[in-house]
C-alpha positions in Angstrom: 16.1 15.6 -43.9 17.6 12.4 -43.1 20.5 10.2 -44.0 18.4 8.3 -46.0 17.1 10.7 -48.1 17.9 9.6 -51.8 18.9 6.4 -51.3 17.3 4.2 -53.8 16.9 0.2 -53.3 19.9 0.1 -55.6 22.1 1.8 -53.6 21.2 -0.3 -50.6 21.9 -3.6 -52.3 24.9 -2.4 -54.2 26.5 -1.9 -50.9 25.0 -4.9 -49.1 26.4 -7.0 -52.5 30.1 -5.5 -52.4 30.0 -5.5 -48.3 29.0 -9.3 -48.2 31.1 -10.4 -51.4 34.3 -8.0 -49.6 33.8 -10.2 -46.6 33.3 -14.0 -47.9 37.1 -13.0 -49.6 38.5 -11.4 -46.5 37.0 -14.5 -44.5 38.4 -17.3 -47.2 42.1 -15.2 -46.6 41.9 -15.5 -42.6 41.6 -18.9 -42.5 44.4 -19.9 -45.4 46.5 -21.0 -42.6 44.0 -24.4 -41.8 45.2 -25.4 -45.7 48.7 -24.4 -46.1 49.6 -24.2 -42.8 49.7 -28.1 -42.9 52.4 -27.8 -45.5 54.3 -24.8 -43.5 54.4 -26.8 -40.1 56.2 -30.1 -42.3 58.6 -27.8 -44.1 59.8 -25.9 -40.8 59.7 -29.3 -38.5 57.2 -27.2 -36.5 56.0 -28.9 -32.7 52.4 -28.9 -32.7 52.9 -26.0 -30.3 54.2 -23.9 -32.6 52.0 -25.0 -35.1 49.1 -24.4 -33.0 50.5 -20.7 -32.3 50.6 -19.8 -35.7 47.4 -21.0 -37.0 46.3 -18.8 -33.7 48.0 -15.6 -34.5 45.6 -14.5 -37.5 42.8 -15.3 -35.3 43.9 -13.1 -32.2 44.9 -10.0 -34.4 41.8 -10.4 -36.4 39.9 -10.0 -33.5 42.2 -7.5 -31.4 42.4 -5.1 -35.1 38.4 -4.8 -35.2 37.9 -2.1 -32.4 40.3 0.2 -34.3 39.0 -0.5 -37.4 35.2 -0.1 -36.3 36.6 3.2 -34.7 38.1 4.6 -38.3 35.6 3.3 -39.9 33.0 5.1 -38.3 35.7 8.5 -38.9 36.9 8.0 -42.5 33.8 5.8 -43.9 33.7 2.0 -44.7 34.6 3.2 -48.8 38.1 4.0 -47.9 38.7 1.6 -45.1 37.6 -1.6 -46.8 40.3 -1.6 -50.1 42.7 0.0 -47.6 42.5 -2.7 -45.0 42.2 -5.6 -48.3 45.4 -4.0 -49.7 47.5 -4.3 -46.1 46.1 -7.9 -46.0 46.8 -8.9 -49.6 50.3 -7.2 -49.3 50.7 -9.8 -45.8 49.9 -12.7 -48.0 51.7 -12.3 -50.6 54.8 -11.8 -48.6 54.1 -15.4 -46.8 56.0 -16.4 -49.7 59.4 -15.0 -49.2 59.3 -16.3 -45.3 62.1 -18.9 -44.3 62.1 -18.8 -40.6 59.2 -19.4 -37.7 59.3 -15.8 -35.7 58.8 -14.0 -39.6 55.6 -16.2 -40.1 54.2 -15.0 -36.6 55.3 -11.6 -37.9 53.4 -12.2 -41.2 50.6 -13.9 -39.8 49.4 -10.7 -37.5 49.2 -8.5 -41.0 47.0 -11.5 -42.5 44.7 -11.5 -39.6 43.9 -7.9 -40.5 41.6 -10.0 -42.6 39.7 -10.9 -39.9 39.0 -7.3 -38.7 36.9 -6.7 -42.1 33.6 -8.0 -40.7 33.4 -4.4 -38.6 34.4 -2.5 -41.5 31.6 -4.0 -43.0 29.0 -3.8 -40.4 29.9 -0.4 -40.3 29.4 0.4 -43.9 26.4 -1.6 -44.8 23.8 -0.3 -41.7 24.7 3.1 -42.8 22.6 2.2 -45.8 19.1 0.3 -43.8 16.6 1.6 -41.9 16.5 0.4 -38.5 13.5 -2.1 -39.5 15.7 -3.5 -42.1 19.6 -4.0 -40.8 19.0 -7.4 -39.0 18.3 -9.2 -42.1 21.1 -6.6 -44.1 23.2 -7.5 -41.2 22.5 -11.0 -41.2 23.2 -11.2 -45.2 26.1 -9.5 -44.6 27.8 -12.4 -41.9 27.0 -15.1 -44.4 30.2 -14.1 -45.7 31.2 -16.8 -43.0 31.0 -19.0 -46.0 34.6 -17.9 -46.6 35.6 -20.4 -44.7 34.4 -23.3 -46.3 35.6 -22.0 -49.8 38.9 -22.3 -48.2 38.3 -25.9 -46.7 36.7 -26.8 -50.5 39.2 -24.8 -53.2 43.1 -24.2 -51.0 43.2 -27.9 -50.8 43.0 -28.3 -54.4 45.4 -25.2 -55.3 48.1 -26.5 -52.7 48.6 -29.7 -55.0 48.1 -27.8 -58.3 50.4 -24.5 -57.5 51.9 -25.5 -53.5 50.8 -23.6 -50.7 53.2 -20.5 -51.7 51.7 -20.5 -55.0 48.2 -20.5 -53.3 49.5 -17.4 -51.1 49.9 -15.7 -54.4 46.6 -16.3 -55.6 44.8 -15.7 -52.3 46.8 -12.3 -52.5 46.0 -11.1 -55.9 42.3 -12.3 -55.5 41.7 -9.8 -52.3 44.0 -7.2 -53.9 41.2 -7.2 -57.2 38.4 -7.0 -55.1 40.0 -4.2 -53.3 40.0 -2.3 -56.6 36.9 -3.0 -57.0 35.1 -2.5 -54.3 36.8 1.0 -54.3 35.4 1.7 -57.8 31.8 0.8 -57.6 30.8 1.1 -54.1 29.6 4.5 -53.1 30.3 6.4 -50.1 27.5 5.8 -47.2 24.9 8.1 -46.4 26.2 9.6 -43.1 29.5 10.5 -44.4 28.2 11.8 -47.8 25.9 14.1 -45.1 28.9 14.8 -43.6 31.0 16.1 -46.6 27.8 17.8 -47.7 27.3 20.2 -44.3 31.2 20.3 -44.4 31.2 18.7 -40.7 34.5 16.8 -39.7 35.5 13.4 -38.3 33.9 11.8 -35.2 36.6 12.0 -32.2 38.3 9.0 -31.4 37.2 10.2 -27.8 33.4 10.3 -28.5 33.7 7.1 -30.6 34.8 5.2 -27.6 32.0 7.1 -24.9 29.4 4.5 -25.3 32.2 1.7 -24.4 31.7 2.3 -20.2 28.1 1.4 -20.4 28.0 -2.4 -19.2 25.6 -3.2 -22.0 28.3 -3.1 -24.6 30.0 -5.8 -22.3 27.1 -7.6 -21.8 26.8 -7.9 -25.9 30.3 -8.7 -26.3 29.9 -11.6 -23.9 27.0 -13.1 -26.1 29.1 -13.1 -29.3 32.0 -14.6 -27.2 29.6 -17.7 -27.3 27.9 -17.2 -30.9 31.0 -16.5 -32.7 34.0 -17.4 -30.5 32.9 -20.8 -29.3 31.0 -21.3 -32.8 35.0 -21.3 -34.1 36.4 -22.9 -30.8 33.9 -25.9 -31.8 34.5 -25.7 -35.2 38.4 -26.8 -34.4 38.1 -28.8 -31.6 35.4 -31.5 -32.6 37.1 -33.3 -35.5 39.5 -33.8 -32.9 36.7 -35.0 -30.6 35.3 -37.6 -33.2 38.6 -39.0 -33.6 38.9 -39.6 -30.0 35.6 -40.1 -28.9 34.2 -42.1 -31.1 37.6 -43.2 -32.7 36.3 -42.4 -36.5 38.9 -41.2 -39.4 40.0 -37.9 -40.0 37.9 -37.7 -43.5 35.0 -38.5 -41.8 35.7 -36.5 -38.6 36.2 -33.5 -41.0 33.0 -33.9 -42.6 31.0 -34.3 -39.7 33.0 -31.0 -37.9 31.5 -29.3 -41.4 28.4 -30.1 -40.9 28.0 -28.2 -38.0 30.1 -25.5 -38.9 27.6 -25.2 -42.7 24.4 -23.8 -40.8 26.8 -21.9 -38.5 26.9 -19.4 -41.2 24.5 -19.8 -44.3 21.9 -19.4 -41.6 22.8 -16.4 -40.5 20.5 -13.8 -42.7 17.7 -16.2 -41.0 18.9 -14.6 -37.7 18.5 -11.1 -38.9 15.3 -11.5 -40.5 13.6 -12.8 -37.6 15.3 -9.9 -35.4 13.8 -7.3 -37.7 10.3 -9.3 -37.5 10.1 -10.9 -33.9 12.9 -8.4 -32.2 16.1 -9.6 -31.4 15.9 -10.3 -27.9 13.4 -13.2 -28.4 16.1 -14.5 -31.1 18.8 -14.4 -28.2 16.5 -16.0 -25.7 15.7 -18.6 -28.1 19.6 -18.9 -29.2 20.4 -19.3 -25.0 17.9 -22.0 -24.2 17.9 -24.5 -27.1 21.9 -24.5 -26.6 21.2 -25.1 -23.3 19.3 -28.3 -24.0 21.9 -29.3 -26.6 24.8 -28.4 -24.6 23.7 -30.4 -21.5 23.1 -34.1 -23.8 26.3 -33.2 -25.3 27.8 -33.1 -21.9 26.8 -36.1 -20.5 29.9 -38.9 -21.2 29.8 -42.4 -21.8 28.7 -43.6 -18.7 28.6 -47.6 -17.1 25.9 -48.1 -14.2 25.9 -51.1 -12.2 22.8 -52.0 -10.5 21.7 -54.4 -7.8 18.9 -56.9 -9.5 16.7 -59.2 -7.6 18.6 -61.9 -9.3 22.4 -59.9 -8.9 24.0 -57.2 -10.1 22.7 -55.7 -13.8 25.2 -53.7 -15.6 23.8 -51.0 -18.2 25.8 -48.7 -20.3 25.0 -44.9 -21.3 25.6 -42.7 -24.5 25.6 -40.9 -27.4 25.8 -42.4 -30.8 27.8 -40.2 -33.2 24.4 -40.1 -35.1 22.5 -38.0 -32.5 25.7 -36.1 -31.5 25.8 -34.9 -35.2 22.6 -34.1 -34.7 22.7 -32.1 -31.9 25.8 -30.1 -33.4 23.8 -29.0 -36.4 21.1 -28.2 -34.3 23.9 -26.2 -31.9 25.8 -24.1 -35.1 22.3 -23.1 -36.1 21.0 -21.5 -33.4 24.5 -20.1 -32.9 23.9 -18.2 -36.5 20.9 -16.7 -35.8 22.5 -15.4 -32.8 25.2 -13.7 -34.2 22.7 -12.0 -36.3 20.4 -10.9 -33.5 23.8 -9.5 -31.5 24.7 -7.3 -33.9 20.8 -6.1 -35.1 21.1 -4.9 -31.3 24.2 -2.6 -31.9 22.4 -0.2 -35.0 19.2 -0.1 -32.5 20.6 1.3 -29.4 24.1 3.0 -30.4 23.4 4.2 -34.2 25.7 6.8 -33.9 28.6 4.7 -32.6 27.8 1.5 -34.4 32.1 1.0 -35.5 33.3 1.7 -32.2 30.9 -0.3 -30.3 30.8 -3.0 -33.0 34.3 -3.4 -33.0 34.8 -3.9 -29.6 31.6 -6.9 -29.6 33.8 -8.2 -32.5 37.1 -8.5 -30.9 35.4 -10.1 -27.9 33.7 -12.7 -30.1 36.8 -13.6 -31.7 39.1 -13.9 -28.4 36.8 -16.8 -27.6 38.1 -18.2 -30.9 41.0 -17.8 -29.6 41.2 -18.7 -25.9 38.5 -21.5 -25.2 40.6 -24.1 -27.5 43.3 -23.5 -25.1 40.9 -24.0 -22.1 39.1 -27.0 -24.2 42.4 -28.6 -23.9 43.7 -27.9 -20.6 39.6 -29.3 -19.7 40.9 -32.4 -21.3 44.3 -32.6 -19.7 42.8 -32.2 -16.2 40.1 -34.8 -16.5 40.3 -37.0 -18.8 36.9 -36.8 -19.7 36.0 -35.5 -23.7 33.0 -33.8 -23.1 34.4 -31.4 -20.2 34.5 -28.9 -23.1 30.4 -29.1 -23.2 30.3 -28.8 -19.9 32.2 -26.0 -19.4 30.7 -24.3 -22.4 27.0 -25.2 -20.7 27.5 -23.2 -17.9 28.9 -20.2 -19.6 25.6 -20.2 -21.6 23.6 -20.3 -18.8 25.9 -17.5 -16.7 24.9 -15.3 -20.1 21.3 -16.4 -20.4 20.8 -15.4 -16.4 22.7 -12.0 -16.6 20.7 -11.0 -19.8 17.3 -12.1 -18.3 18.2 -10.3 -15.1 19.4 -6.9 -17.1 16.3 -7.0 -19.1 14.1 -6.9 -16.0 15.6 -4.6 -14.4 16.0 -2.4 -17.3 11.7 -3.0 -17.9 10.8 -1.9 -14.4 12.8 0.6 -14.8 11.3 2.5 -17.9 8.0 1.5 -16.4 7.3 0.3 -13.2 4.1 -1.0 -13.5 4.8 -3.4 -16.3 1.6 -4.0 -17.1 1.2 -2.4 -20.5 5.2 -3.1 -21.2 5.7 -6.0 -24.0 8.1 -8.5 -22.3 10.5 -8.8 -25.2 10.5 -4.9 -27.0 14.3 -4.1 -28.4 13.6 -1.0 -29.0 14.5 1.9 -26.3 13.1 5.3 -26.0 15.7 6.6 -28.0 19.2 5.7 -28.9 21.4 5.3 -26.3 24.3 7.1 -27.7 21.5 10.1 -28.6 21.9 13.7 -26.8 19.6 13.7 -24.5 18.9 16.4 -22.0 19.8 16.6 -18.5 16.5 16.8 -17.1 15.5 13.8 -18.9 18.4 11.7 -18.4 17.9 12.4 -14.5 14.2 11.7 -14.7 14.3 8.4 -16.7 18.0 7.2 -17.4 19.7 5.2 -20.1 18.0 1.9 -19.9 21.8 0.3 -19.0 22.8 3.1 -17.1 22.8 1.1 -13.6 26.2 -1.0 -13.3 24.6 -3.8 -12.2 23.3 -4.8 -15.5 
């Protein structure tokens, strides 16, 4: 009998509903600060420092809070840890009103970015309820809750003038508190832990959740998502700021064109899991490395003057990129960076079913600590040079470190499963059996994990 046993189409998309609906809310709530932060920083006299900081804060715990939520969520179920973890959060926010000095709203903002930490919980939860052909486009559904972002950027604004940003707080908090409730009420518990409570088994260990984390495959996922997710946010901050100084345009329109890219960045998202589960999720990656690639590098280049020697004196030619085509290129960029978010996480399920919180969690937190870290070295790039597009340079050749160190691991992984190669399809996902699986000791000294050699 397996986990799935019983588990009707209903019950699939009930969860995937609640998961995805759970996480556009939790997603709207982490990024509250973008809106009423603005007001906060004038109210406080706040540097742009300090400012900075605490629009930072949510971010960093939300990202540093998903390897021990993945971890109890994969103990206690995603049922109990998804109202538990929106009723910490929605406690946080609503307390942003009472706050009167700076180091209490730091304080305040690390409960809020518990908020963040909800996208393991749900990862967690929802491919409990697919079949392994099925979670990249669950998966992928699921991260569209992304979204919760821009309902922030479209609906906070309007609130701040109508209610003021403490007012807002309020309603942000009682919103997540509700869909705490009811979440609790109609979801059901997931198929491995309802097994669980069935046979009377207990918990997973702490200790065993966090085995799978020495293999350097779990590292070498967690660096893809620090480009798909944590420079997909690093970007989405840093290039209204870049059209304002680049091409010297107004806020307004330097907003909309930042949305533009950051729109396909996560709508197209279930895209990405849908073509995992049909074309495998390491052609989606390799697809996701090489067009950035190509976008990154034309996005690099600055504008450039060249002087020439004629036959009839010097000719003087300039070089660059209309805001147009740099649009363009950025919608092109946040959509291939959503369907490689997906295919990231459709790995996960595949290769560590078992330990999909733990592992999850820890791909998560890396992911967001690029959110957090490459605007700070996007700046100091800009207050070494000079030059505005060091950030696309710099971001260009962490793309192609990842793309090599993939390709290479991949090979190496291929000959080793079969040495002849011959018969061995060139992009297959799927190992011999789940890396996280018993296996016996004969056969893990014959063949070996697939990512079992540190120099992958």
């Amino acid at each position: 009998m397996t986990t799935l046993d019983g588990v009707t189409r209903t019950d699939q998309y009930r969860a995937l509903g609640l998961s995805t609906f759970a996480f556009t809310v939790c997603f709207a709530v982490w990024t509250i600060f973008s809106i009423i932060g603005v007001k906060i920083k004038g109210e406080l006299g706040l540097s742009d420092t300090q400012f900075g900081l605490l629009v930072a804060t949510p971010v960093l715990t939300g990202s540093i809070s998903r390897i021990f939520l993945g971890v109890w969520t994969e103990q206690f179920g995603g049922r109990i840890m998804f109202p538990l973890q929106m009723m910490i959060t929605a406690i946080c926010v609503w307390l942003l009103t009472s706050v009167t000095s700076y180091p209490v709203f730091l304080i305040a903002a690390l409960g809020l970015g518990l908020a963040g930490g909800s996208f393991i919980v749900g990862i967690a939860y929802t491919s409990r309820w697919f079949e392994k052909e099925r979670q990249g486009t669950a998966l992928g559904i699921f991260g569209a809750g992304n979204v919760g972002a821009a309902v922030t950027n479209f609906a906070a604004p309007f609130l701040v003038v109508a209610a003021g940003w403490e007012g807002t707080a309020r309603i942000y908090a009682i919103v997540l508190a509700i869909t705490a409730v009811l979440f609790y009420v109609f979801a059901k518990t997931d198929p491995v832990h309802e097994e669980r409570r069935r046979t009377g088994k207990g918990p997973v260990s702490t200790a065993d959740q966090l085995a799978p984390l020495k293999n350097i495959q779990v590292w070498r996922f967690s660096t893809y998502y620090f480009f798909v997710f944590g420079a997909f946010v690093a970007l989405a901050s840093f290039l209204p700021r870049y059209y304002v100084g680049a091409y010297g345009l107004e806020l307004t329109t330097a907003g909309v064109f930042a949305g533009l890219y950051s729109l396909p960045g996560s709508i197209f998202r279930a895209l990405g899991g849908w073509m995992s589960d049909k074309w495998g999720a390491r052609a989606v990656m390799y697809a996701t490395f090489l067009v950035s690639l190509v976008v990154l590098f034309i996005m690099s280049y600055p504008e450039t003057s060249y002087t020439v020697e004629g036959i009839t004196g010097p000719v003087t030619f300039d070089f660059g990129i209309s805001v147009g085509f740099f649009v363009f290129l950025t919608i092109i960029l946040g959509f291939m960076m959503s369907l490689g978010k997906a295919a990231v996480y459709k790995h996960i399920p595949v290769y560590y079913p078992h330990h999909v919180g733990s592992v999850g969690g820890l791909v998560g937190m890396i992911g967001g600590l690029g959110g957090f870290f490459l605007p700070i070295i996007f700046g100091a790039l800009l207050d070494l040079t000079g030059v505005w597009t060091t950030p696309f340079m710099f971001t260009f050749v962490m793309v192609a470190v990842m793309t090599v160190w993939m390709h290479v691991a991949i090979r190496r992984m291929e000959r080793r499963r079969h040495p002849g190669l011959e018969e061995e399809k060139f992009l297959s996902d799927v190992p011999d059996q789940p890396l996280d699986a018993p296996q016996p000791r004969e056969r893990a000294t014959s063949t070996g994990s697939p990512d079992a050699n540190p120099a992958q």
